[in-house]
DOFI-936723 format. One record per residue: residue in one letter; chain; x negated, y negated, z negated of N, C-alpha, C, O, CB in turn. Coordinates in nm, 2 decimals, m for minus. Glycine has a CB too. Layout:
BEGIN
ATOM   residu   chaine     n.c1     n.c2     n.c3    ca.c1    ca.c2    ca.c3     c.c1     c.c2     c.c3     o.c1     o.c2     o.c3    cb.c1    cb.c2    cb.c3
ATOM        A        A        X        Y        Z        X        Y        Z        X        Y        Z        X        Y        Z        X        Y        Z
...
This chain:
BEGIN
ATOM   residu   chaine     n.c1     n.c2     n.c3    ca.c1    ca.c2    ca.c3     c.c1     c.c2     c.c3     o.c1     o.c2     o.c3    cb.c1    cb.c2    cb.c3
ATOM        X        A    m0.08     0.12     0.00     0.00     0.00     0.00    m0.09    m0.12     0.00    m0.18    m0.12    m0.08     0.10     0.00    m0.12
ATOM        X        A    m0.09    m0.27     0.10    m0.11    m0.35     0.11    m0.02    m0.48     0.11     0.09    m0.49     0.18    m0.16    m0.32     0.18
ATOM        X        A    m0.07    m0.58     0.03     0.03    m0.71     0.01    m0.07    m0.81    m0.01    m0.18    m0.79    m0.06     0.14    m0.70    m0.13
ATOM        X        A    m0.04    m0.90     0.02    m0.17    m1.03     0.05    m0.14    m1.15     0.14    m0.05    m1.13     0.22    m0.31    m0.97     0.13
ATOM        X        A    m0.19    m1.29     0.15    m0.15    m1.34     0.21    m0.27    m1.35     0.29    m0.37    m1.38     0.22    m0.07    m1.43     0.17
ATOM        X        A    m0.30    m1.35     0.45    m0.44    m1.35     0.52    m0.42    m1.48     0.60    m0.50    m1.50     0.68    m0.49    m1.20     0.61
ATOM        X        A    m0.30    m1.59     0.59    m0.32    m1.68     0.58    m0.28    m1.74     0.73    m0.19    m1.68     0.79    m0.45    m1.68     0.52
ATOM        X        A    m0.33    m1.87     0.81    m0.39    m1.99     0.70    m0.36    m2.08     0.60    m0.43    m2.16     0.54    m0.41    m2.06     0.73
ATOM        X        A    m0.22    m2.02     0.60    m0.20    m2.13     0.48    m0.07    m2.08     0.38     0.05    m2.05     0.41    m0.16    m2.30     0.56
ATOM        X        A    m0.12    m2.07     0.28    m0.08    m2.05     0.17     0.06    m2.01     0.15     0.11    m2.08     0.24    m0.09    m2.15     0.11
ATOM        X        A     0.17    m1.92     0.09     0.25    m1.86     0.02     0.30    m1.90    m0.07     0.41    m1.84    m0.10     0.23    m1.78     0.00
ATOM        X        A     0.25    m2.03    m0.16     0.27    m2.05    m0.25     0.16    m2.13    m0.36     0.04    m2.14    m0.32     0.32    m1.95    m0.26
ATOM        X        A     0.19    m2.19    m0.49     0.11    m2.22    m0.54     0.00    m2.12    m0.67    m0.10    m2.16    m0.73     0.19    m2.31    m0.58
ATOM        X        A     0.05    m2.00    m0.66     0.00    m1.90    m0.77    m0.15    m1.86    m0.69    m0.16    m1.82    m0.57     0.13    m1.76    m0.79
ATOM        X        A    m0.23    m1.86    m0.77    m0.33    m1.79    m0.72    m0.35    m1.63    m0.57    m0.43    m1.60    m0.48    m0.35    m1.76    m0.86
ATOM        X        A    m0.22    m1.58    m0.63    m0.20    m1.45    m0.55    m0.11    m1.48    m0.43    m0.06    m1.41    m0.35    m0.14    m1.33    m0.63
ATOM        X        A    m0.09    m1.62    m0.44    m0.01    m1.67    m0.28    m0.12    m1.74    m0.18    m0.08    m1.80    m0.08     0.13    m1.81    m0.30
ATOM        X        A    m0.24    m1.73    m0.19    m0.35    m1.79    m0.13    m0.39    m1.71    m0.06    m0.39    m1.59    m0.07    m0.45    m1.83    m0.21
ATOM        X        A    m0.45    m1.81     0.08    m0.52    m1.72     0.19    m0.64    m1.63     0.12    m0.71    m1.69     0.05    m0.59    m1.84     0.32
ATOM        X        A    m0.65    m1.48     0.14    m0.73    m1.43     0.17    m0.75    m1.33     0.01    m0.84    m1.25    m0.03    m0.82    m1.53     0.23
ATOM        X        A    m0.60    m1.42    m0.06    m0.59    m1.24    m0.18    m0.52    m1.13    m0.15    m0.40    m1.15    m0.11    m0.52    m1.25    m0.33
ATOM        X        A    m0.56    m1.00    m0.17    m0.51    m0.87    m0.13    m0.51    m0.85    m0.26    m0.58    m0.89    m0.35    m0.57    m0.78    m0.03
ATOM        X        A    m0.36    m0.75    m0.25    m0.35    m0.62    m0.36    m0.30    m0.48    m0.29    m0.20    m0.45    m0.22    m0.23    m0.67    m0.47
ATOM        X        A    m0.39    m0.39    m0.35    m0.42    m0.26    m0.26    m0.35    m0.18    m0.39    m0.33    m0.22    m0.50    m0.61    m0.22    m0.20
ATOM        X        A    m0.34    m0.05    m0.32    m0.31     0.05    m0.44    m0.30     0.21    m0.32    m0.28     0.20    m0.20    m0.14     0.00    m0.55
ATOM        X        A    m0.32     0.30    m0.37    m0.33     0.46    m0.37    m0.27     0.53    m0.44    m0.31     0.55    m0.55    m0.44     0.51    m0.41
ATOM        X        A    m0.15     0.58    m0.38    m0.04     0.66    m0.50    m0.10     0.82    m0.45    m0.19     0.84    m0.37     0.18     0.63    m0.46
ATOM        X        A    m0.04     0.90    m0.51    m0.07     1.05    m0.50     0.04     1.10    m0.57     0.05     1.06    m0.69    m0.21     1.11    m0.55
ATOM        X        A     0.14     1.18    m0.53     0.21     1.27    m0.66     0.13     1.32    m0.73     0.15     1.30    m0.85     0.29     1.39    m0.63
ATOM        X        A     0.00     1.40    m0.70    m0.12     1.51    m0.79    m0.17     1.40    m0.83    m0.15     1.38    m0.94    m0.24     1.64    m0.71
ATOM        X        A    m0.23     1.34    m0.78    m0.36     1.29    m0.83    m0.33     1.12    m0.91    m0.44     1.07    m0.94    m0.47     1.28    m0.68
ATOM        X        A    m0.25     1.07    m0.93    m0.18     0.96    m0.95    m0.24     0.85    m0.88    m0.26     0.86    m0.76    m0.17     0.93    m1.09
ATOM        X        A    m0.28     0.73    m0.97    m0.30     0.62    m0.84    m0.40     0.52    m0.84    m0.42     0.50    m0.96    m0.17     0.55    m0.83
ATOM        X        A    m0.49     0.42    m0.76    m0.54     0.39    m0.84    m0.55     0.25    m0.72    m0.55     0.27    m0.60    m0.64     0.48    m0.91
ATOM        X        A    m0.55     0.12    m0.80    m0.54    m0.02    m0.74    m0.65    m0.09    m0.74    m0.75    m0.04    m0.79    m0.45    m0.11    m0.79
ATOM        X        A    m0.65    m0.21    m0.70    m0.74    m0.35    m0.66    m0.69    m0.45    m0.64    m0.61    m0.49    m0.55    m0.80    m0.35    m0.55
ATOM        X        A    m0.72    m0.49    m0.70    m0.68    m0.70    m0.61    m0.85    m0.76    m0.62    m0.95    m0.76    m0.69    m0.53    m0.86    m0.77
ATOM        X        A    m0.78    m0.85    m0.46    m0.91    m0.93    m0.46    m0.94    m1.07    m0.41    m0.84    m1.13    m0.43    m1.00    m0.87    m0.40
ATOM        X        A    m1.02    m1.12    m0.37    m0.99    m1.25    m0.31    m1.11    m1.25    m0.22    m1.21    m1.27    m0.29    m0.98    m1.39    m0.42
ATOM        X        A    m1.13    m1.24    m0.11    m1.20    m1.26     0.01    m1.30    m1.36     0.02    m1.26    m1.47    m0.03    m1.12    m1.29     0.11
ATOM        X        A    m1.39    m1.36     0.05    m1.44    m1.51     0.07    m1.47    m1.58     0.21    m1.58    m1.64     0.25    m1.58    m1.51     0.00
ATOM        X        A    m1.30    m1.57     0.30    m1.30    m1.56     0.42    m1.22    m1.71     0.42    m1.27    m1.79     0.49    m1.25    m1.43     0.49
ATOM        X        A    m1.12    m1.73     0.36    m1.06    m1.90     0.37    m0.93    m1.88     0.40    m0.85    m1.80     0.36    m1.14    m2.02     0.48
ATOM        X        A    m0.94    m1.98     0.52    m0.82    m1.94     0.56    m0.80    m1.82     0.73    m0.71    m1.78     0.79    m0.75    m2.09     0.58
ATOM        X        A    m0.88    m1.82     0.73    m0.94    m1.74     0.85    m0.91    m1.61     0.86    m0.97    m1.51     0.83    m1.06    m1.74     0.85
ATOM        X        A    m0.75    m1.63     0.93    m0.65    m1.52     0.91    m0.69    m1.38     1.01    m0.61    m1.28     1.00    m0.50    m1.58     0.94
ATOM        X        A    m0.79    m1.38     1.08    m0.83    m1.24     1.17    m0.96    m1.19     1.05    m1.00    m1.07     1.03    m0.92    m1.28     1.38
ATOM        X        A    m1.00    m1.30     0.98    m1.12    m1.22     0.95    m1.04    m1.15     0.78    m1.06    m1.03     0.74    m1.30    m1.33     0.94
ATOM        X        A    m0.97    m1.23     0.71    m0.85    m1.16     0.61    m0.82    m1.08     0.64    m0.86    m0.98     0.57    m0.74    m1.20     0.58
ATOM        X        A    m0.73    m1.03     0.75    m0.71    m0.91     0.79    m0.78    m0.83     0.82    m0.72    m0.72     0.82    m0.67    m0.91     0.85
ATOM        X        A    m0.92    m0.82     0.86    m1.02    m0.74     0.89    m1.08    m0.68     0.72    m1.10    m0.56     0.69    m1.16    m0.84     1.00
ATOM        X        A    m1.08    m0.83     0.63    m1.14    m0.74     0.51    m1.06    m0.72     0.46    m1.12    m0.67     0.36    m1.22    m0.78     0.42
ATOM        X        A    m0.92    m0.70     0.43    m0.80    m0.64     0.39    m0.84    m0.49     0.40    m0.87    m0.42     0.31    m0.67    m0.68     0.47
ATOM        X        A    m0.84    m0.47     0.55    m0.83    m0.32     0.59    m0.97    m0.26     0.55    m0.97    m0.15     0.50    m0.81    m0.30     0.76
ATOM        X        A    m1.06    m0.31     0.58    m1.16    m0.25     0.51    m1.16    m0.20     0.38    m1.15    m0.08     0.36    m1.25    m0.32     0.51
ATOM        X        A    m1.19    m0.33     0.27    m1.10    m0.27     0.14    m1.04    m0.18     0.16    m1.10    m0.08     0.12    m1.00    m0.33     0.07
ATOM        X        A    m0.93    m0.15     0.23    m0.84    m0.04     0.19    m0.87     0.08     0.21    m0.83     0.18     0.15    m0.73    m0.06     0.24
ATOM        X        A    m0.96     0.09     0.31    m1.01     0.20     0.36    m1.15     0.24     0.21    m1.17     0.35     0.16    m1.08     0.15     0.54
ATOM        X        A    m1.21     0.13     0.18    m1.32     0.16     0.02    m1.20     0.24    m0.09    m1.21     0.35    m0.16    m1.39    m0.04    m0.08
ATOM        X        A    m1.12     0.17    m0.09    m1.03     0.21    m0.17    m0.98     0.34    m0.20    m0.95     0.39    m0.31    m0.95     0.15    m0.14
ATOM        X        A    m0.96     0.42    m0.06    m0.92     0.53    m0.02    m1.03     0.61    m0.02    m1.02     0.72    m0.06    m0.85     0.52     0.08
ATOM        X        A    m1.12     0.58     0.02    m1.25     0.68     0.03    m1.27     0.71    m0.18    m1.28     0.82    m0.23    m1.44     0.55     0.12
ATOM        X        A    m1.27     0.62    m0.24    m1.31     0.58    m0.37    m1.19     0.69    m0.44    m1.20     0.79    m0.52    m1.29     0.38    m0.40
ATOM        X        A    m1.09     0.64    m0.39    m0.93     0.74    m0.47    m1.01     0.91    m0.45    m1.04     0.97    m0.55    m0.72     0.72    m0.32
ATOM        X        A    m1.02     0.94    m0.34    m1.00     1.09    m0.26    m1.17     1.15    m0.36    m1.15     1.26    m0.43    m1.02     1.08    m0.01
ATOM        X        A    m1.27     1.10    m0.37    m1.36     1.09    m0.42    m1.37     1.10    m0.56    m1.47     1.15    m0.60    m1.39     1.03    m0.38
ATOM        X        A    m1.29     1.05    m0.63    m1.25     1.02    m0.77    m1.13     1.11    m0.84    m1.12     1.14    m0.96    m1.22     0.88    m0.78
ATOM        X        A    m1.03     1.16    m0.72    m0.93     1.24    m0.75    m0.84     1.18    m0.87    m0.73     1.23    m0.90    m0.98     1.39    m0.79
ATOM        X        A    m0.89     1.07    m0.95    m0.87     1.05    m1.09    m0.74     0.88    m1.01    m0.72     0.82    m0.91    m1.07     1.02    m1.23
ATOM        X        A    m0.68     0.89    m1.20    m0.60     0.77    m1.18    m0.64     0.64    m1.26    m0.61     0.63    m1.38    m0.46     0.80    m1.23
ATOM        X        A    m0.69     0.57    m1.20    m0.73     0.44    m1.28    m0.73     0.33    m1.23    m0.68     0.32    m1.12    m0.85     0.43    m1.31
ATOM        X        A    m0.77     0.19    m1.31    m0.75     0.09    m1.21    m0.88    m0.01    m1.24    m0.94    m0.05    m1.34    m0.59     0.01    m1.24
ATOM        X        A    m0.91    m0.01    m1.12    m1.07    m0.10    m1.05    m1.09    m0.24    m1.05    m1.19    m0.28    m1.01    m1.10    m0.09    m0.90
């Protein structure tokens, strides 16, 4: 699961409505689940947010499958 705003411009005034924060997460029935949030240091520069969005998510998933375990990062 992915939620974030990659921008250019803002969602809102909260910290987590800003170009270039993601919140990731990894559910499993077996293995439960495990999340991230982050903030980019891309701006508003909505191809390259999206590029490190997906990346993350892909660390994320490598990190989950690897770890088998439920925690949060």
């Amino acid at each position: 699961m992915q939620s974030g705003t990659a921008g250019p411009t803002a969602s809102g005034k909260t910290p987590n409505r800003q170009p270039g924060y993601v919140a990731l997460a990894v559910v499993s029935e077996k293995n439960g689940a495990m999340s991230k949030d982050l903030m980019t240091s891309c701006g508003n520069d909505r191809h390259a947010n999206m590029v490190a969005f997906a990346v993350e998510a892909l660390k994320l998933v490598k990190e989950f499958i690897l770890s088998k375990g439920s925690s949060k990062v």
